[in-house]
Structures are given as C-alpha cells and as structure tokens.
PDB file of N, CA, C and O in Angstrom:
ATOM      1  N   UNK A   1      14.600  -5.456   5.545  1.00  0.00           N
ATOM      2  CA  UNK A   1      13.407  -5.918   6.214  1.00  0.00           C
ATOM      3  C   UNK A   1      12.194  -5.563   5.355  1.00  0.00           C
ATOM      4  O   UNK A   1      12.162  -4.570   4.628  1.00  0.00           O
ATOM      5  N   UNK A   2      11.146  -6.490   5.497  1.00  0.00           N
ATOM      6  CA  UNK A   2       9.905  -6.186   4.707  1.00  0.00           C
ATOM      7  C   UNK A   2       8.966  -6.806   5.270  1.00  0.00           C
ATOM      8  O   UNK A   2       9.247  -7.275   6.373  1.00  0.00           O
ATOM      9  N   UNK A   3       7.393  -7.060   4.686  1.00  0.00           N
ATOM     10  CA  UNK A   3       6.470  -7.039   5.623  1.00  0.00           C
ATOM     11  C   UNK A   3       5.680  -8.032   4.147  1.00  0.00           C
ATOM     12  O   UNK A   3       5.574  -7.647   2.982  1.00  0.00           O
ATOM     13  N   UNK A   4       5.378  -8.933   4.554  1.00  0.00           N
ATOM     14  CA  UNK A   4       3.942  -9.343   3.198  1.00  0.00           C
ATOM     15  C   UNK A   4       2.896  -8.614   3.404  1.00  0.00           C
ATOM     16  O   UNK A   4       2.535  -8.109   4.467  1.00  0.00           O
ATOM     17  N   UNK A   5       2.257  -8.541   2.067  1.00  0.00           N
ATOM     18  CA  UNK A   5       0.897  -7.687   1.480  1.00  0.00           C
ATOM     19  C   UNK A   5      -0.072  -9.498   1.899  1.00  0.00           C
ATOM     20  O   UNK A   5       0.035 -10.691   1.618  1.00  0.00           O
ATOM     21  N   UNK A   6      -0.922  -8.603   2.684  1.00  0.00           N
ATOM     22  CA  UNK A   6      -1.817  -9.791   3.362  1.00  0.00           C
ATOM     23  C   UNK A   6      -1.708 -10.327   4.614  1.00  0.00           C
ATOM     24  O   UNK A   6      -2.454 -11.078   5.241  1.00  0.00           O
ATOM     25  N   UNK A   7      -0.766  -9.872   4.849  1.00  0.00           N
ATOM     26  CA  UNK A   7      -0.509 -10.943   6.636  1.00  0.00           C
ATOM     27  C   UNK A   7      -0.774  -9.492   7.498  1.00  0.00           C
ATOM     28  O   UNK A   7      -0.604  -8.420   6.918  1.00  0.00           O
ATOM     29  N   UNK A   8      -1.123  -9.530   8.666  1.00  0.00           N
ATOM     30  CA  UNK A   8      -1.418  -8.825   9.973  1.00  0.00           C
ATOM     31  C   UNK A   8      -0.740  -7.127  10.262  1.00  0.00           C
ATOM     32  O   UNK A   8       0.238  -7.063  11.007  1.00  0.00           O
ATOM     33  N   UNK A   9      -0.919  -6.704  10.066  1.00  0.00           N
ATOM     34  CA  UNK A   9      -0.404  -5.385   9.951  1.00  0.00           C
ATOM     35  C   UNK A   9       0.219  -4.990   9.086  1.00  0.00           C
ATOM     36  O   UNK A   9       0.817  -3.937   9.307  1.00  0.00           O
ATOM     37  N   UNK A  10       0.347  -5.517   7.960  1.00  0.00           N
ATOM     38  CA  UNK A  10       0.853  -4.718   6.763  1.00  0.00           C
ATOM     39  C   UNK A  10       0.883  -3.565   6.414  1.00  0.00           C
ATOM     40  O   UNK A  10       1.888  -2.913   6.129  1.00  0.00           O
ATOM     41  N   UNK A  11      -0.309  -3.192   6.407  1.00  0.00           N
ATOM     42  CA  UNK A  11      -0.937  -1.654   6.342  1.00  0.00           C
ATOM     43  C   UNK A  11      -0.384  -0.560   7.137  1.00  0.00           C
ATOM     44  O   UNK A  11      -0.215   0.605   6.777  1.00  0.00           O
ATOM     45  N   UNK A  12       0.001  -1.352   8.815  1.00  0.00           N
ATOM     46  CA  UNK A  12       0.409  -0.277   9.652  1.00  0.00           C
ATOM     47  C   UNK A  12       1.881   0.000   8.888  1.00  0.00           C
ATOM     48  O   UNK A  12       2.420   1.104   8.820  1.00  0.00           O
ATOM     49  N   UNK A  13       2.511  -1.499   8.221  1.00  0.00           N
ATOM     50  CA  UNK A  13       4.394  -1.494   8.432  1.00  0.00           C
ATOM     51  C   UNK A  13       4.547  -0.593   6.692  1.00  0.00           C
ATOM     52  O   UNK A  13       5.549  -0.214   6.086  1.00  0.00           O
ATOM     53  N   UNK A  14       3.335  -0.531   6.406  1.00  0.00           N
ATOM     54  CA  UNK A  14       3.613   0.469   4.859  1.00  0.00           C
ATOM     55  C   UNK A  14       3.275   1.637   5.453  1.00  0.00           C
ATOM     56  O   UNK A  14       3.603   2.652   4.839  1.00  0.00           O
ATOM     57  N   UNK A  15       2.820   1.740   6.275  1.00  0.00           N
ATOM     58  CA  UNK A  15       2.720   3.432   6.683  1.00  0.00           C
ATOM     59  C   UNK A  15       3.508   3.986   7.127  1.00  0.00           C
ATOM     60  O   UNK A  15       3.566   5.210   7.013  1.00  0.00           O
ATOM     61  N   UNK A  16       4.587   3.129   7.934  1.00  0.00           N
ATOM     62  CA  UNK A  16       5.757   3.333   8.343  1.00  0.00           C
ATOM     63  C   UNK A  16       7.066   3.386   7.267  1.00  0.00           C
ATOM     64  O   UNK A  16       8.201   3.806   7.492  1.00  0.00           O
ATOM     65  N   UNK A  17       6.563   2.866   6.137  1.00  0.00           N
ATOM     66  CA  UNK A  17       7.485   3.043   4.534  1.00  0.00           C
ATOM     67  C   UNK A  17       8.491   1.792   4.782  1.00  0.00           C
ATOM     68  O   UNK A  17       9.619   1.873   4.296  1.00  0.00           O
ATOM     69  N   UNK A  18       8.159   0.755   5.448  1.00  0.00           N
ATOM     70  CA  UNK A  18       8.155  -0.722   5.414  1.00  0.00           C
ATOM     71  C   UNK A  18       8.152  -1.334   3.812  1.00  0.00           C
ATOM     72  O   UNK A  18       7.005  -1.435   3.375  1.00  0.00           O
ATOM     73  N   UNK A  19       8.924  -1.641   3.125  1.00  0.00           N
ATOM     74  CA  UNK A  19       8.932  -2.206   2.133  1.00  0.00           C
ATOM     75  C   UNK A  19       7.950  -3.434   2.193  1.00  0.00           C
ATOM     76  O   UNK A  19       8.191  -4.251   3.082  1.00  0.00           O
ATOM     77  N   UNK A  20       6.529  -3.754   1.101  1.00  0.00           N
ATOM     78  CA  UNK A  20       6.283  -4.957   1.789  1.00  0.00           C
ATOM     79  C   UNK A  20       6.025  -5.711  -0.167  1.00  0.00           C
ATOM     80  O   UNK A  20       5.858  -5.312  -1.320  1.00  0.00           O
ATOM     81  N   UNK A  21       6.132  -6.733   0.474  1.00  0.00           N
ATOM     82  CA  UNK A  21       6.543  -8.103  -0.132  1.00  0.00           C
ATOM     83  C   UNK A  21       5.474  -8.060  -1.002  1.00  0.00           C
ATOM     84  O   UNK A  21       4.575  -7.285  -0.674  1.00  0.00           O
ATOM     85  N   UNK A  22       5.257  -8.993  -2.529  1.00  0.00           N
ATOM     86  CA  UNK A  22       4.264  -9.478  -2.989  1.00  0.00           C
ATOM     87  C   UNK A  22       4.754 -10.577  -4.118  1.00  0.00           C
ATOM     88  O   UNK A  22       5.432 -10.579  -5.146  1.00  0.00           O
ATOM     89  N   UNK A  23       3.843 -11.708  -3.142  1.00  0.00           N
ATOM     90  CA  UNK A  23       4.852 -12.993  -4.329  1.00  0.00           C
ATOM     91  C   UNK A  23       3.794 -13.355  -5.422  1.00  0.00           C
ATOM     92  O   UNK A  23       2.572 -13.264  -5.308  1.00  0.00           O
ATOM     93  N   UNK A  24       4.721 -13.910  -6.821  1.00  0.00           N
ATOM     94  CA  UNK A  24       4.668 -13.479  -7.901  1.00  0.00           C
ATOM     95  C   UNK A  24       4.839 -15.166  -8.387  1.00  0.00           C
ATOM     96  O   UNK A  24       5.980 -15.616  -8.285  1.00  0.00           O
ATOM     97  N   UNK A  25       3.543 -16.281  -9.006  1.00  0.00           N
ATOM     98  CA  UNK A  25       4.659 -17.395  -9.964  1.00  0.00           C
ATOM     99  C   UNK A  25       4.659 -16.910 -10.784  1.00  0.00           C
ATOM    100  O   UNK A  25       3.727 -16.166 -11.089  1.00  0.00           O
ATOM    101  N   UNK A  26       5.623 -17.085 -11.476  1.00  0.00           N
ATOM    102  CA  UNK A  26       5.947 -17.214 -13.028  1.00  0.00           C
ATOM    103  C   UNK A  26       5.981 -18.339 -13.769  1.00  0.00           C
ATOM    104  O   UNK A  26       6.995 -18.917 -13.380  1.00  0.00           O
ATOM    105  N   UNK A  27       5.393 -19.091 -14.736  1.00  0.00           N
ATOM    106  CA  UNK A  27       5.101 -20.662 -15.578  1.00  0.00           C
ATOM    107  C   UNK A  27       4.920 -20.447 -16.986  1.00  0.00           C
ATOM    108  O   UNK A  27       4.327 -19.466 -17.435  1.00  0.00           O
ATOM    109  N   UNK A  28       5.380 -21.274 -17.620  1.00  0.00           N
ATOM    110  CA  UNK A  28       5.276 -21.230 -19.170  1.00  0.00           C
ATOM    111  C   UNK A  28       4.217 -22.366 -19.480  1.00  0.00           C
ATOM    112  O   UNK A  28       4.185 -23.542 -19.118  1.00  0.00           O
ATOM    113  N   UNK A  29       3.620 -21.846 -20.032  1.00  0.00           N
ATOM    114  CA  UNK A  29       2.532 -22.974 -20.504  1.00  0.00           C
ATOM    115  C   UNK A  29       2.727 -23.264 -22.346  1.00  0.00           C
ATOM    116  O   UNK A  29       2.654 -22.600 -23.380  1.00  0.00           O
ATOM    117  N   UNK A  30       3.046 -24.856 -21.885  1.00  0.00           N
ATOM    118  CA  UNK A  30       4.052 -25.213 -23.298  1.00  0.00           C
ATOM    119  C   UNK A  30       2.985 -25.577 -24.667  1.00  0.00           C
ATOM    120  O   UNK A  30       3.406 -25.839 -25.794  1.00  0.00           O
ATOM    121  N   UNK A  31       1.732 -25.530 -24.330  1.00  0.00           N
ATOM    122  CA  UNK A  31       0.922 -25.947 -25.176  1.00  0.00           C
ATOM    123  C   UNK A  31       0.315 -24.752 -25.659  1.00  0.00           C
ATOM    124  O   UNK A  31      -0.363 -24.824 -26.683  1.00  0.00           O
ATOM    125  N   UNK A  32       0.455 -23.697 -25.091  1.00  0.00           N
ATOM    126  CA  UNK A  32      -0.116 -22.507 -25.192  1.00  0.00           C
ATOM    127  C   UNK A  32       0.611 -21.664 -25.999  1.00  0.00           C
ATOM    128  O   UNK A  32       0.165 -20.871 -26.827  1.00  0.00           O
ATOM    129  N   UNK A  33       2.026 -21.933 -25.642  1.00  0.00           N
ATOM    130  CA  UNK A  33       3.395 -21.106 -25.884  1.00  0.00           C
ATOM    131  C   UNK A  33       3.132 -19.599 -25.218  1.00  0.00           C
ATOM    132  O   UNK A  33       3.119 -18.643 -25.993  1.00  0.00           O
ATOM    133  N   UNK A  34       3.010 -19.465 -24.384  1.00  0.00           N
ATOM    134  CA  UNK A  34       3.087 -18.240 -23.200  1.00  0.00           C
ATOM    135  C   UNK A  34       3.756 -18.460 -22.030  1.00  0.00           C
ATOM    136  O   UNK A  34       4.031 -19.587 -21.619  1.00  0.00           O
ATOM    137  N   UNK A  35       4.059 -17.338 -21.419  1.00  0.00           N
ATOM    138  CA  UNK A  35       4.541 -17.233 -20.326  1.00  0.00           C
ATOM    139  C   UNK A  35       3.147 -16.516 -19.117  1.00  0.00           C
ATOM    140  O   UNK A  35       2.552 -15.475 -19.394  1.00  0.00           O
ATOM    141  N   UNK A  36       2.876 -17.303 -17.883  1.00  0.00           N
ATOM    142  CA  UNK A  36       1.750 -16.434 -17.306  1.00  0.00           C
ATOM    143  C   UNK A  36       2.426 -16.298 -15.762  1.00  0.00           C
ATOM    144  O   UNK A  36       3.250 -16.998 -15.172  1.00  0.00           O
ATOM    145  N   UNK A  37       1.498 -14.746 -15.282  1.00  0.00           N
ATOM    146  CA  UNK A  37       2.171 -15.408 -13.919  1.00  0.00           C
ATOM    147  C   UNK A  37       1.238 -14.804 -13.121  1.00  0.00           C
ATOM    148  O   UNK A  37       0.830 -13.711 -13.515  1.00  0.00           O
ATOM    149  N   UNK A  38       0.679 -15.356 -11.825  1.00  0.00           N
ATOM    150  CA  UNK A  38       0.143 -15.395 -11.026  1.00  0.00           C
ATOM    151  C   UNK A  38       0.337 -14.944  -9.347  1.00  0.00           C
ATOM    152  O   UNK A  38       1.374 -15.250  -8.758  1.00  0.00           O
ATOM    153  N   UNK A  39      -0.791 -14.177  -8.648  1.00  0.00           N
ATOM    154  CA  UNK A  39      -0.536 -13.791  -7.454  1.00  0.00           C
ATOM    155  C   UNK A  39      -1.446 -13.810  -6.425  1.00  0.00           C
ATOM    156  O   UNK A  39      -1.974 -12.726  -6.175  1.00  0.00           O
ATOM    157  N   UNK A  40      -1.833 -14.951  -5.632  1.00  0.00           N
ATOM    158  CA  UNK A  40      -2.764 -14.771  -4.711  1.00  0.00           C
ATOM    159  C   UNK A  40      -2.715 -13.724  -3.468  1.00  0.00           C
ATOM    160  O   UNK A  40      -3.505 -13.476  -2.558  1.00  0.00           O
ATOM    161  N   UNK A  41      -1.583 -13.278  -3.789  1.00  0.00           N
ATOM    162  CA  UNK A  41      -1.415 -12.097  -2.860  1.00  0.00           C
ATOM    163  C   UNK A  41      -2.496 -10.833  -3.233  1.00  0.00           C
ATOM    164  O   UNK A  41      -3.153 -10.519  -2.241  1.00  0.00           O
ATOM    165  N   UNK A  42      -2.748 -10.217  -4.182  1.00  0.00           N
ATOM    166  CA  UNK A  42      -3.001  -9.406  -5.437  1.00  0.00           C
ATOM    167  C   UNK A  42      -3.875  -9.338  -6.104  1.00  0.00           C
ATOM    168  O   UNK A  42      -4.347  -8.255  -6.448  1.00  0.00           O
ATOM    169  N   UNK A  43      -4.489 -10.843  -6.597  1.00  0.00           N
ATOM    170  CA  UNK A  43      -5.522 -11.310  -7.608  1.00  0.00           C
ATOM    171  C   UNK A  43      -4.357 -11.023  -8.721  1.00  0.00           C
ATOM    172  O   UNK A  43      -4.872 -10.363  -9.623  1.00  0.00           O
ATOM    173  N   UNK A  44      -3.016 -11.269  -8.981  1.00  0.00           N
ATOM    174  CA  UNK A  44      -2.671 -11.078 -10.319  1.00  0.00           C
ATOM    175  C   UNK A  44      -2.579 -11.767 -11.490  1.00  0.00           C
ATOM    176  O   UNK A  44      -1.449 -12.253 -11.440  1.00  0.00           O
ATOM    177  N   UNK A  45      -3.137 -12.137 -12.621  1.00  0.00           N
ATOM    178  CA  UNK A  45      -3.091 -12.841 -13.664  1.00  0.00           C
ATOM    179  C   UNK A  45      -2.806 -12.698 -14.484  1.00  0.00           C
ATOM    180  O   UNK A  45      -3.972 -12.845 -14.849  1.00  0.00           O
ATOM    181  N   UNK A  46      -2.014 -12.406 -15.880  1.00  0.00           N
ATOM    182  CA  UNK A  46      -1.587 -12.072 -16.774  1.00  0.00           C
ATOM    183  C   UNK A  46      -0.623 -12.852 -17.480  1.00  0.00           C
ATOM    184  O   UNK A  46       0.006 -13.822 -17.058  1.00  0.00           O
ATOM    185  N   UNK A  47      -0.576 -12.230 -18.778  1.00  0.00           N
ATOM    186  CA  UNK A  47       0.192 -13.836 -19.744  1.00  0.00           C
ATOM    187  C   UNK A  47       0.970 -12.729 -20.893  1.00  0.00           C
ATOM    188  O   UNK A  47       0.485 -11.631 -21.165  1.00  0.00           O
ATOM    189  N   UNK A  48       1.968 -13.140 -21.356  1.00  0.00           N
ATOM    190  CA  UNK A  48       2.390 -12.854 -22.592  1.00  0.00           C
ATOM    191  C   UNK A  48       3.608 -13.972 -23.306  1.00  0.00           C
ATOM    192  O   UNK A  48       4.280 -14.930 -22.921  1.00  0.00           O
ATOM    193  N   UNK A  49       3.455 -13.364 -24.284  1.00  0.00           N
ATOM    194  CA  UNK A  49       4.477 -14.151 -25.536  1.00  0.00           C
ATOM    195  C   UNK A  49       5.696 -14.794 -24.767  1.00  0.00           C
ATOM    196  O   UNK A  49       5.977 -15.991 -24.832  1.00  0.00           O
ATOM    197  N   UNK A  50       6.482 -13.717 -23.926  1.00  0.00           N
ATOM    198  CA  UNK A  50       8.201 -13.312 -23.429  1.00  0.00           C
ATOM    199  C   UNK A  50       7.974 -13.360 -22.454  1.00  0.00           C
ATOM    200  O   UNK A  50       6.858 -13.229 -21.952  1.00  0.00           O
ATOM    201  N   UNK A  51       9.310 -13.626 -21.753  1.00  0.00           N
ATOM    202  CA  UNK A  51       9.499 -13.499 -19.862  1.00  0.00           C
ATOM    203  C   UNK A  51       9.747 -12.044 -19.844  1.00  0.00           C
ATOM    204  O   UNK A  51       9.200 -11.310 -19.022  1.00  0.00           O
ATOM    205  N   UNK A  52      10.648 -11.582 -20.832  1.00  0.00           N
ATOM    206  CA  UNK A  52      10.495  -9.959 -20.800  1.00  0.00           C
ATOM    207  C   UNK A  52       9.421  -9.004 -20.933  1.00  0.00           C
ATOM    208  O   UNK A  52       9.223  -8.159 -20.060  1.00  0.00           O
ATOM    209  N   UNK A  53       8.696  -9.094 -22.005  1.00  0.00           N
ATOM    210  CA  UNK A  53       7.047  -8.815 -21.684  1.00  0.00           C
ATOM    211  C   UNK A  53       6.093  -9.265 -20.760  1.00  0.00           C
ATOM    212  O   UNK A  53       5.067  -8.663 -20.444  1.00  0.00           O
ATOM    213  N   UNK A  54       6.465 -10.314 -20.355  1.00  0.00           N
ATOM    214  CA  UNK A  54       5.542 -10.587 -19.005  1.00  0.00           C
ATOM    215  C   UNK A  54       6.131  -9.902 -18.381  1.00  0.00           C
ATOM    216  O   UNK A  54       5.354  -8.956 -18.255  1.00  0.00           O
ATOM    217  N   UNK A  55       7.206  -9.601 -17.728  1.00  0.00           N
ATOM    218  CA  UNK A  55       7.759  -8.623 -16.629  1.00  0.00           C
ATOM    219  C   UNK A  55       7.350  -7.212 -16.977  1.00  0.00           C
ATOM    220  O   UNK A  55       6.871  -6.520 -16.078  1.00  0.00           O
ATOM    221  N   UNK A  56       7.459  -6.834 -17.901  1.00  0.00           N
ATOM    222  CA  UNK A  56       6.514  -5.659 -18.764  1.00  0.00           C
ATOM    223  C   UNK A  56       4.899  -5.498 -18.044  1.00  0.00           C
ATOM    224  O   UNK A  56       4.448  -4.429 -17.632  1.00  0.00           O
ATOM    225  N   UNK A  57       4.146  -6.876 -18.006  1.00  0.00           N
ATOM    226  CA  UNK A  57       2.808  -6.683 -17.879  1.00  0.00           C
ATOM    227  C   UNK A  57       3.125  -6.841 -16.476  1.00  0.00           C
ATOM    228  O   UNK A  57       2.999  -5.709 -16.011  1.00  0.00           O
ATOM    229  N   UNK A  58       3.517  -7.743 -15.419  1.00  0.00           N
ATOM    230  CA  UNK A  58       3.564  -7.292 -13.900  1.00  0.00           C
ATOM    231  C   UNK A  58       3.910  -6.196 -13.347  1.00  0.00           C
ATOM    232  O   UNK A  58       3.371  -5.786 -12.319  1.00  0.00           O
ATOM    233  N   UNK A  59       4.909  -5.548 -13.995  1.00  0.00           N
ATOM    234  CA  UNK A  59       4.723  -3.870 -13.936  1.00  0.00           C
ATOM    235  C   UNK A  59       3.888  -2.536 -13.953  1.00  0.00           C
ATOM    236  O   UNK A  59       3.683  -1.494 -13.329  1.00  0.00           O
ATOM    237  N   UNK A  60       3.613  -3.101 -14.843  1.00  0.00           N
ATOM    238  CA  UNK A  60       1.982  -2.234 -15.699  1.00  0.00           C
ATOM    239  C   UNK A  60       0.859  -2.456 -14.554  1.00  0.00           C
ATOM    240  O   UNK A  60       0.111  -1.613 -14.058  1.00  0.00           O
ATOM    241  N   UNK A  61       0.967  -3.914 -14.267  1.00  0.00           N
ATOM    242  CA  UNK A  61      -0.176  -4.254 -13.452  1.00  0.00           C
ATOM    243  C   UNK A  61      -0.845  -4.175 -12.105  1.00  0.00           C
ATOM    244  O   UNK A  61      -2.016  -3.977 -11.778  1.00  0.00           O
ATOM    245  N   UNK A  62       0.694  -4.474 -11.160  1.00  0.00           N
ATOM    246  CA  UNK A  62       0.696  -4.109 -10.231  1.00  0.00           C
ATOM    247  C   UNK A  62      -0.004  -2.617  -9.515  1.00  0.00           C
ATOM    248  O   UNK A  62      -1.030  -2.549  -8.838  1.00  0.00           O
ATOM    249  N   UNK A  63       0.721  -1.737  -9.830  1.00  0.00           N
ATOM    250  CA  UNK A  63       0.243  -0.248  -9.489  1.00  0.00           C
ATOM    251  C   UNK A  63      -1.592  -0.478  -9.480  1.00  0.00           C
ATOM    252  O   UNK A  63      -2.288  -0.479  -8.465  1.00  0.00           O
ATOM    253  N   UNK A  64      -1.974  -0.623 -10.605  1.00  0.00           N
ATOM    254  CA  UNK A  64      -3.573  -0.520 -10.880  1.00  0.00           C
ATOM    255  C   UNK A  64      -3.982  -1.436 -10.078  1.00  0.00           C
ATOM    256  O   UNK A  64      -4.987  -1.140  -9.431  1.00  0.00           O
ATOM    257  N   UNK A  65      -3.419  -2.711  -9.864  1.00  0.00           N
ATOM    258  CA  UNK A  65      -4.190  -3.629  -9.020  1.00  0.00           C
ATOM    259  C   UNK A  65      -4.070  -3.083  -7.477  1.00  0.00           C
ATOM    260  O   UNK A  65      -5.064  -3.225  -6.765  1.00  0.00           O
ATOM    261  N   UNK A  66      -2.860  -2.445  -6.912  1.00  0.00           N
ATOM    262  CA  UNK A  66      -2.734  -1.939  -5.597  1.00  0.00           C
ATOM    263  C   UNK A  66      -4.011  -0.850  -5.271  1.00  0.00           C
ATOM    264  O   UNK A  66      -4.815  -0.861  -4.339  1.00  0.00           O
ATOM    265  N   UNK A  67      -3.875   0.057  -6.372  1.00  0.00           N
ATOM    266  CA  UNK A  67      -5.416   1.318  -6.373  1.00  0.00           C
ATOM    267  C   UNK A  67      -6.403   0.711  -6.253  1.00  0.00           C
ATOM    268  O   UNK A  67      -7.286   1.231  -5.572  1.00  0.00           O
ATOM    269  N   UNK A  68      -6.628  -0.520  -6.813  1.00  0.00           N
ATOM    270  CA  UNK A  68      -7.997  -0.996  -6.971  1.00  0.00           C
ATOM    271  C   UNK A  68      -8.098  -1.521  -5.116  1.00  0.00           C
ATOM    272  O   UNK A  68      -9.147  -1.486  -4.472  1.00  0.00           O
ATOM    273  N   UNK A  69      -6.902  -1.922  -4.624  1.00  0.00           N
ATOM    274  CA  UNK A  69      -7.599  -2.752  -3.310  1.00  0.00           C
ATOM    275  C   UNK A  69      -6.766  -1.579  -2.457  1.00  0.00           C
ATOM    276  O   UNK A  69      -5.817  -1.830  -1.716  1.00  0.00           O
ATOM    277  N   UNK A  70      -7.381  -0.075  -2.742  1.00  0.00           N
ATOM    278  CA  UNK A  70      -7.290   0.991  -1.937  1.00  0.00           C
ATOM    279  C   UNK A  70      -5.905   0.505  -1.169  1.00  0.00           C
ATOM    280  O   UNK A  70      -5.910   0.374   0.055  1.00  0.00           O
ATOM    281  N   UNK A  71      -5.069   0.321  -1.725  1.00  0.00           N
ATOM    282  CA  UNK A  71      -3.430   0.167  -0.816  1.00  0.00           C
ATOM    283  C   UNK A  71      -2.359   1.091  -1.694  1.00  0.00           C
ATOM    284  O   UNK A  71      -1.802   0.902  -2.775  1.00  0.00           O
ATOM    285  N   UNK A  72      -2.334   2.027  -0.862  1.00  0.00           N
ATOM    286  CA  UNK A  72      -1.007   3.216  -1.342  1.00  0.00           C
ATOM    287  C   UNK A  72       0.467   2.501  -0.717  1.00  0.00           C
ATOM    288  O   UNK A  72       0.922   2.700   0.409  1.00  0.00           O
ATOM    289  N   UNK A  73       0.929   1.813  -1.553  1.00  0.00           N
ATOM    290  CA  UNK A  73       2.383   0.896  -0.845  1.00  0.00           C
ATOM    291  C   UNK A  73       3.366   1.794  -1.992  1.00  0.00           C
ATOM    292  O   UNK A  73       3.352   1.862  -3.221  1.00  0.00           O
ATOM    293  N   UNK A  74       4.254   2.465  -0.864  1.00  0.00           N
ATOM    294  CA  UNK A  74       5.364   3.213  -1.261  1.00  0.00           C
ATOM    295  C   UNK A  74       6.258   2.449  -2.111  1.00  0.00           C
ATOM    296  O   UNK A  74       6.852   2.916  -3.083  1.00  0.00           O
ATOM    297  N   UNK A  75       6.321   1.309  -1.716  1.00  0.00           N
ATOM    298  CA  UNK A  75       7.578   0.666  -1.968  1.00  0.00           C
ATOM    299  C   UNK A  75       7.430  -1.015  -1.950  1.00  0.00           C
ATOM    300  O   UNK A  75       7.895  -1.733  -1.065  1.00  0.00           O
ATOM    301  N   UNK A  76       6.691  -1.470  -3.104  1.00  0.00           N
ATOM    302  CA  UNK A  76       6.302  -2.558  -3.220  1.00  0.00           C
ATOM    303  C   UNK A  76       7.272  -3.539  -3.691  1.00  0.00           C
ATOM    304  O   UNK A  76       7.555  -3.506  -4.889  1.00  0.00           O
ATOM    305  N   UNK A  77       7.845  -4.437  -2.915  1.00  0.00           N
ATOM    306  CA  UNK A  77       8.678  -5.526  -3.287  1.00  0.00           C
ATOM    307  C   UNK A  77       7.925  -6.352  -3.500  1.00  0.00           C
ATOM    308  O   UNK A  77       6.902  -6.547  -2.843  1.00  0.00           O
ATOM    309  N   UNK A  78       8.544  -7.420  -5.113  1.00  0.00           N
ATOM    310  CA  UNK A  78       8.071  -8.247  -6.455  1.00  0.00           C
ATOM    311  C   UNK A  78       9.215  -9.399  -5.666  1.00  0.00           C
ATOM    312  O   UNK A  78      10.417  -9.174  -5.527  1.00  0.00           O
ATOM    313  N   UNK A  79       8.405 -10.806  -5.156  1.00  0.00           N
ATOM    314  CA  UNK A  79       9.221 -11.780  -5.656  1.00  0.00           C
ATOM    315  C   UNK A  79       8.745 -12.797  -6.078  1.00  0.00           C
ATOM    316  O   UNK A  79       7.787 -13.435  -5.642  1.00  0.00           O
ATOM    317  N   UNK A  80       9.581 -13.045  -7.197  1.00  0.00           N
ATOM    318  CA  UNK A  80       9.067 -13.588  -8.498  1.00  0.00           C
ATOM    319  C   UNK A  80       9.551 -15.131  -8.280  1.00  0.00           C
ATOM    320  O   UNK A  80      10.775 -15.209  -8.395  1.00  0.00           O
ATOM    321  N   UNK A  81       9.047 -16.136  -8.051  1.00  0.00           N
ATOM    322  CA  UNK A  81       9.141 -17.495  -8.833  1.00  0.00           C
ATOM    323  C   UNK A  81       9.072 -17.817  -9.689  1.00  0.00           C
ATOM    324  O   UNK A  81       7.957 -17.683 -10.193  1.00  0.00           O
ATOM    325  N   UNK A  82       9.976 -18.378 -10.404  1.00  0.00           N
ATOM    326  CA  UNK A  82      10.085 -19.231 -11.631  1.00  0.00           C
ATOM    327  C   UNK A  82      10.181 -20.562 -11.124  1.00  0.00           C
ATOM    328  O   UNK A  82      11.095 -20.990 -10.419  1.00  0.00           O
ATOM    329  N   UNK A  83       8.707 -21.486 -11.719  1.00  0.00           N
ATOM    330  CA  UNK A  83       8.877 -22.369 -11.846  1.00  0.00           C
ATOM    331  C   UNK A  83       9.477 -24.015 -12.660  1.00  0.00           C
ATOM    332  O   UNK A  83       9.342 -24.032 -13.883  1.00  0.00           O
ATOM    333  N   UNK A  84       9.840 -24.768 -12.276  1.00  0.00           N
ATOM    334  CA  UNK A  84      10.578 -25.772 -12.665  1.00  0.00           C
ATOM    335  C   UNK A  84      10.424 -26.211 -14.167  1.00  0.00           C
ATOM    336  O   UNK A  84      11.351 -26.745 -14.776  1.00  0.00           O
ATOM    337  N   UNK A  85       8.893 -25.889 -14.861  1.00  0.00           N
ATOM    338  CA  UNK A  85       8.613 -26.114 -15.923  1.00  0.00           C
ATOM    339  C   UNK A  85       8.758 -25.142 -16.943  1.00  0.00           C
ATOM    340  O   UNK A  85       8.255 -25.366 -18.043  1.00  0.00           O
ATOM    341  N   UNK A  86       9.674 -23.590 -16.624  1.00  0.00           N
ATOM    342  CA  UNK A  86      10.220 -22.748 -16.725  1.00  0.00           C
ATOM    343  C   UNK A  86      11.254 -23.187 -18.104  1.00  0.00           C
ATOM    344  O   UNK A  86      12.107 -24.038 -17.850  1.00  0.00           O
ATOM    345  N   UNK A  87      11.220 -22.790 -19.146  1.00  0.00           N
ATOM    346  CA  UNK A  87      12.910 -23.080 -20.071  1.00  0.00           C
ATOM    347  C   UNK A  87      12.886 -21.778 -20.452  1.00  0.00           C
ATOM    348  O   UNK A  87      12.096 -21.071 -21.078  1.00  0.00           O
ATOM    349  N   UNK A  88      14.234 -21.588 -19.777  1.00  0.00           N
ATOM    350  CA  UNK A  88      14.868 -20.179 -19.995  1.00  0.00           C
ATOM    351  C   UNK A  88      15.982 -20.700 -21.439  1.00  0.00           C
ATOM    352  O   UNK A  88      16.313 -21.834 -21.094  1.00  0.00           O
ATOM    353  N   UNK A  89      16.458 -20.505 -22.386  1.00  0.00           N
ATOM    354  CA  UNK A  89      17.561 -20.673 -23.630  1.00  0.00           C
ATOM    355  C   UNK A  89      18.430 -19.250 -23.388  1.00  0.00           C
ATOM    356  O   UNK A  89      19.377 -18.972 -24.124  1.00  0.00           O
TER     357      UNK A  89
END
C-alpha cells in the first residue's frame, strides 16, 4: 500500500511511515541525444547522456528536492515511466 505525494493527506499517511508514491517520465530526446525525466509531482527536471545516469541524477535529486518542499518522507516510492519514444538496445 502507498499514498501519492500531492493528493489529500499524504503528509498524515507518511507520518504513519506510509510509503508514498512519486511519478517519474522518463523520454529520450533524439535530437538532443539525452535522456530527461520529469515530475509534476516534485518539480523534477533533469537530463543526462544514459538511462543509467539519469537514474543516477533522480536519485541525487529527489532527497534535495523533498527538503526543499519541507517533506521528511521515510520511504519514498519512484515510479518511473518510460515512454514510447524510449529506445532501450
């Protein structure tokens, strides 16, 4: 069970150590040659070279972005979309 970051009591169901949710796209931008991924949950934005370094930078990122919007979430569940314009080799 889990709770989204943003919807109606979140705050109470992380205080309770409620795992809560935070969705994640992931898109390759082919003209760019990057991978970026995005979170209106969050404000998250970030880009790199790799899907592995991008997962690198949503890591990194997360934590600092949670401090910044004063939310101590024990136990923050990442789900990640990959979208269709996605080429994984």
């Amino acid at each position: 069970m889990w709770w989204r970051y943003g919807f109606p009591g979140w705050c109470i169901a992380a205080s309770f150590g409620l795992p809560i949710r935070i969705s994640i796209d992931v898109c390759k931008d082919d003209e760019a040659h990057v991978y970026y991924a995005t979170s209106d949950d969050i404000g998250l934005a970030v880009e790199s070279d790799s899907l592995d370094a991008l997962m690198k930078e949503i890591a990194l990122a997360l934590p600092e972005l949670l401090e910044l919007a004063h939310s101590h979430i024990a136990r923050p569940v990442t789900d990640i979309r990959l979208h269709d314009n996605l080429a994984i080799a």
